[in-house]
C-alpha positions in Angstrom: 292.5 32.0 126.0 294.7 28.8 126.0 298.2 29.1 127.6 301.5 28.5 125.7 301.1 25.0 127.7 298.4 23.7 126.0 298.9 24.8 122.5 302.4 23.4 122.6 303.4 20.1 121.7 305.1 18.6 125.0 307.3 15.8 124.8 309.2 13.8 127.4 312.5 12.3 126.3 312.2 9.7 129.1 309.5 8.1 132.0 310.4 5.3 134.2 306.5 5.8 136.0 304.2 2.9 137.5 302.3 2.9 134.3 298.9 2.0 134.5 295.3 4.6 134.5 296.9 6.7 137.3 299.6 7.6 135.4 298.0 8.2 131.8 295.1 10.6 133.7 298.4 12.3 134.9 299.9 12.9 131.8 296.7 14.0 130.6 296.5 17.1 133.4 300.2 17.8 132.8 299.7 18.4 129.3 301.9 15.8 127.6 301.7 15.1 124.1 303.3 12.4 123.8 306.2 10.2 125.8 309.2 8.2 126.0 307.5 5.5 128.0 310.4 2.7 129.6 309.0 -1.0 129.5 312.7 -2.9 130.0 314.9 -2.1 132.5 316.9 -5.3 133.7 314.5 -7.4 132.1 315.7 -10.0 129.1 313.3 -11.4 126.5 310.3 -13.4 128.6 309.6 -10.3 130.8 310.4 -7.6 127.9 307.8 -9.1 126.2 305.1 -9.3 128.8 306.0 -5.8 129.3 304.8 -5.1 125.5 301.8 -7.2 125.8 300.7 -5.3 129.1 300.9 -1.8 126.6 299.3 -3.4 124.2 296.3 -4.7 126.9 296.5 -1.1 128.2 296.0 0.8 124.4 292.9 -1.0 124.0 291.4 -0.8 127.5 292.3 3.5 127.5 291.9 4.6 123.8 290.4 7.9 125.8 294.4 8.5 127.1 296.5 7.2 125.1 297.7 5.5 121.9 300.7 4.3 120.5 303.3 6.1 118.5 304.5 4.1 115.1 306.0 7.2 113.8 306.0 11.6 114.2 302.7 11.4 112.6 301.3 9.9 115.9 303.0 12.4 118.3 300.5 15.1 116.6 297.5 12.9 116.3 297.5 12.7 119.9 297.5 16.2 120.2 294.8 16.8 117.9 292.7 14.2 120.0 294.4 15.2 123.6 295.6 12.0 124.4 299.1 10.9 125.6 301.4 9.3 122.5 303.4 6.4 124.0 306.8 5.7 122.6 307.8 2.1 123.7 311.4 2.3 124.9 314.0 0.2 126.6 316.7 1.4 129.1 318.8 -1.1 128.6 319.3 -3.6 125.5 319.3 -7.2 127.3 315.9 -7.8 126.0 316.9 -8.9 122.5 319.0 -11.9 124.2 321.8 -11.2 122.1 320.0 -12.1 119.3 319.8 -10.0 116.4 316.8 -11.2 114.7 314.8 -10.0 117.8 315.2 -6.5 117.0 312.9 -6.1 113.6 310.6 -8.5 115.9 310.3 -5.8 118.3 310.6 -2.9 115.8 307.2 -4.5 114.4 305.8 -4.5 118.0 306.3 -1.0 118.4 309.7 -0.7 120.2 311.1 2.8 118.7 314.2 3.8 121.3 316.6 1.7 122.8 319.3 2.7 125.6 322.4 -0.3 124.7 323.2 -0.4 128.8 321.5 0.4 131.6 324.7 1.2 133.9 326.6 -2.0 133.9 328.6 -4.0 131.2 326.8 -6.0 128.5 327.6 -7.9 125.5 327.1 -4.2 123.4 329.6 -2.4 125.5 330.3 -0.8 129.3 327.3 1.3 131.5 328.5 4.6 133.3 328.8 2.5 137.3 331.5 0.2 135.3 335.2 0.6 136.6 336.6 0.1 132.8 334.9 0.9 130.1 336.1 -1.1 127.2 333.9 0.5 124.7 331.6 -0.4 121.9 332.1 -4.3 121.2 331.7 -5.8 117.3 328.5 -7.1 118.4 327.7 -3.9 119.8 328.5 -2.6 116.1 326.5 -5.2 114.7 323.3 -4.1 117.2 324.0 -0.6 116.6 324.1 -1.1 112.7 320.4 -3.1 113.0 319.0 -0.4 115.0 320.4 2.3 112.5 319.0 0.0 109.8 315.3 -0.2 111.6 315.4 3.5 112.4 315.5 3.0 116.2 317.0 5.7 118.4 320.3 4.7 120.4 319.4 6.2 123.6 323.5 6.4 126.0 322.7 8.3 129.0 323.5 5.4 131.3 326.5 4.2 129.2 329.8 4.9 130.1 331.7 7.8 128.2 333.7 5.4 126.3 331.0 3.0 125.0 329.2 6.5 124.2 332.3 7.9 122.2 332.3 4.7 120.0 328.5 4.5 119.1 328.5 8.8 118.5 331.1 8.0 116.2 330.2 4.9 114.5 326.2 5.0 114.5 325.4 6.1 111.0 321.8 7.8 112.2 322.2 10.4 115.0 321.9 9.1 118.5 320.6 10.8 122.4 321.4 10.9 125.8 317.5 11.2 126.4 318.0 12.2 129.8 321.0 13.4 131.6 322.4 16.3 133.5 325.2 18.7 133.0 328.7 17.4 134.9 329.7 21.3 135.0 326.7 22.0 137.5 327.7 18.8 139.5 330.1 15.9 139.0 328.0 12.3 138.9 329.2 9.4 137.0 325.5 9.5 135.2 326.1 13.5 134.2 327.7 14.4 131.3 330.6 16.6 130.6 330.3 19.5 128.5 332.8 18.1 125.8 330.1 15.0 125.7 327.7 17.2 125.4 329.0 18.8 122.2 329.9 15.4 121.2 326.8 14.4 120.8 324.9 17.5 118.9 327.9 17.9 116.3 327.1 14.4 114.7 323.1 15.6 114.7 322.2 13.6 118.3 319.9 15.3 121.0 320.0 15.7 124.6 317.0 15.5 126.6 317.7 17.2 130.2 316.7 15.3 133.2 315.2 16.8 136.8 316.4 13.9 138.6 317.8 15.6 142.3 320.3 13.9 143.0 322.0 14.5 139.5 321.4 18.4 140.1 323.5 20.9 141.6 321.9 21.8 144.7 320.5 18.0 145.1 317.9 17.1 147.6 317.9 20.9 148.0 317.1 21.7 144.3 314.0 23.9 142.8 312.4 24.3 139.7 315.0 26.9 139.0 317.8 24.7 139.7 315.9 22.7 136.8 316.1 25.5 135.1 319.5 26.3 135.5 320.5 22.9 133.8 318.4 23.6 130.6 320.0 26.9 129.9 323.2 25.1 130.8 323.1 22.6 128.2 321.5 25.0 125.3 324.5 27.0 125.9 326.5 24.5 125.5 324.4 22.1 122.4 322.5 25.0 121.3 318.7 25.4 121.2 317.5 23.2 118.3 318.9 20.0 119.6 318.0 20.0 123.2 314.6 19.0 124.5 313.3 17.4 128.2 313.8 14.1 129.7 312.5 14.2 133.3 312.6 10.6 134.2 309.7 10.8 136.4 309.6 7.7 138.8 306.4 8.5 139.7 304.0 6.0 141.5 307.2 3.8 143.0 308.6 3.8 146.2 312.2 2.5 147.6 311.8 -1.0 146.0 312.0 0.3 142.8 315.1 2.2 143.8 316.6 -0.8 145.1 315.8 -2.4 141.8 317.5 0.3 139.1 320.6 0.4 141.7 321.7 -2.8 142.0 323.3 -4.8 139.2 320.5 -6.7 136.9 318.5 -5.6 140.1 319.9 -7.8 142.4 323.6 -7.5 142.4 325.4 -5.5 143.1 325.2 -2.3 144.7 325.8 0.6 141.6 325.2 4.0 143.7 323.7 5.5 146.5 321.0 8.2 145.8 320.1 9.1 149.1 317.4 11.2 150.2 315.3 11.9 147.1 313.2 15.0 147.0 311.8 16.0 144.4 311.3 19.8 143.9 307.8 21.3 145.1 307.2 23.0 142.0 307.6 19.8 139.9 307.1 16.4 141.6 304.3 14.9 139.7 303.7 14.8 136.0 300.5 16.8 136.8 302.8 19.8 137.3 304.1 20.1 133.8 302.7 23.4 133.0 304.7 24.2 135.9 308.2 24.1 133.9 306.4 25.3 130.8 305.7 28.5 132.8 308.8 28.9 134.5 310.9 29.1 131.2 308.3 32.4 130.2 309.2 33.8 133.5 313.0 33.9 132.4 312.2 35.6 129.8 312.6 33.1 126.7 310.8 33.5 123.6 307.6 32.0 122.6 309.9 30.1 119.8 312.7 28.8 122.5 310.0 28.0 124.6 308.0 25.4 122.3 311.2 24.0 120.7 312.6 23.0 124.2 309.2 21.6 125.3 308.7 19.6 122.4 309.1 20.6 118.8 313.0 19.7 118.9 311.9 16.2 119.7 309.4 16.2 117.2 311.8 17.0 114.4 314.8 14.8 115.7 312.6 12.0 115.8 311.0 11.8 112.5 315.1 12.3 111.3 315.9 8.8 112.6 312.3 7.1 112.4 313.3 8.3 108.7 310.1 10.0 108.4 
């Protein structure tokens, strides 16, 4: 008989992996149906877009593991055909080079969630390792109305609290921190308080929860229950329908990458100091998905909680802003 696992529909709200056949067979074993899947970090237009041709190269050459996601419609194809729906995402909005006319470009290419900063200052507005935040700029309006008008998720969970009040209030289409961490377990300028939290959900956004160590209470030191811990955090403070998983699984990178996503544009710099990062036993690699799946039976939750954390929230809250 088929666990709660693999009937579900299992979304991540965020992965930052080495993509490549590795990774997608690992997705596979853990279960995932489908996947926010980051191809722009620091990168501006020339590399964003090699990054899009190298998905495109790699849904042709693995049509057996993956395909893309246009649209809801594709997260449950793949699970029909148990494969791995990729959702093109950016963490950080350089990649349209300020120029607006770049966006439906992209939209047509696939791109279907956007973060506006990836921790520092941009032309949009200010990231979370900024010193002031001055908030959402009128081009940052103007790039916020376009991807409202395309039906593009505003992804904020590196962007500082300010910039993030501005686009929660001014975004016509609901908007996510697709991966972040409760600031009432531990204070980190990348964890968000519980007031941002409720912020958020009141004007219909989503908050995927992260697994990220140093973000968690307990740190290097954390479990899967610490993980846990978090997600019954944050539904108690959002609610159960609006809450879903983000793990932002580095996996396949070692401490250049690190060095990369901590220093300013990836060579300035430096933004913050992780420190020893140890992932928990229980839940290290993507493989080990059914891992979490199982640990939220063994508190007790309800088949229903259960699959709505896992995946169906996403599901729903994305076909709301792909306008589906």
């Amino acid at each position: 008989m088929p666990s709660l696992h693999e009937e579900a529909i299992i979304i991540d709200g965020l992965i930052v992996s080495n993509f490549g056949p590795d990774i997608f067979l690992a997705m596979r074993e853990g279960g995932l149906t489908a996947a926010n899947c980051t191809c722009s970090i620091w990168e501006e237009f020339p590399a964003s877009m090699r990054a899009i041709a190298q998905w495109k190269q790699w849904f042709r050459e693995h049509p057996d593991l993956i395909l893309q996601v246009y649209g809801s419609a594709d997260i449950r194809r793949a699970k029909t055909e148990k494969k791995t729906g990729i959702i093109l995402g950016w963490q950080n909005a350089v990649g349209f080079d300020d120029h607006l006319p770049f966006i439906p470009l992209y939209h047509e290419l696939g791109l279907r969630i956007v973060q506006l900063t990836y921790n520092t200052a941009t032309s949009i507005g200010s990231g979370c390792y900024e010193r002031r935040d001055g908030g959402l700029t009128d081009f940052g309006r103007d790039v916020v109305d376009e991807l409202n008008r395309l039906g593009i998720l505003i992804d904020l969970s590196h962007v500082g609290a300010a910039t993030s009040a501005d686009v929660i209030a001014y975004s016509k289409q609901p908007v996510a921190y697709t991966h972040c961490l409760p600031a009432a377990l531990k204070a980190h300028p990348r964890n968000k308080s519980d007031q941002q939290l409720r912020a958020i959900v009141e004007r219909g956004g989503f908050v995927g929860v992260t697994m990220f160590p140093p973000f968690l209470r307990r740190g290097a030191d954390a479990t899967l229950d610490d993980i846990v811990e978090a997600i019954e955090h944050v539904i108690d403070v959002s609610g159960e329908d609006q809450v879903g998983i983000g793990t932002d699984f580095t996996q396949g990178y070692g401490e250049e990458f690190f060095r990369y996503i901590t220093q300013d544009k990836g060579y300035g710099r430096k933004l913050t100091q992780f420190g020893e990062i140890i992932m928990p036993a229980e839940f290290c690699r993507l493989e080990h998905f059914p891992n979490l799946t199982a640990a939220l039976e063994r508190k007790g939750w309800s088949e229903q909680r259960v699959r709505k954390i896992m995946g169906e929230n996403w599901l729903k809250f994305l076909a709301v802003v792909w306008r589906e």
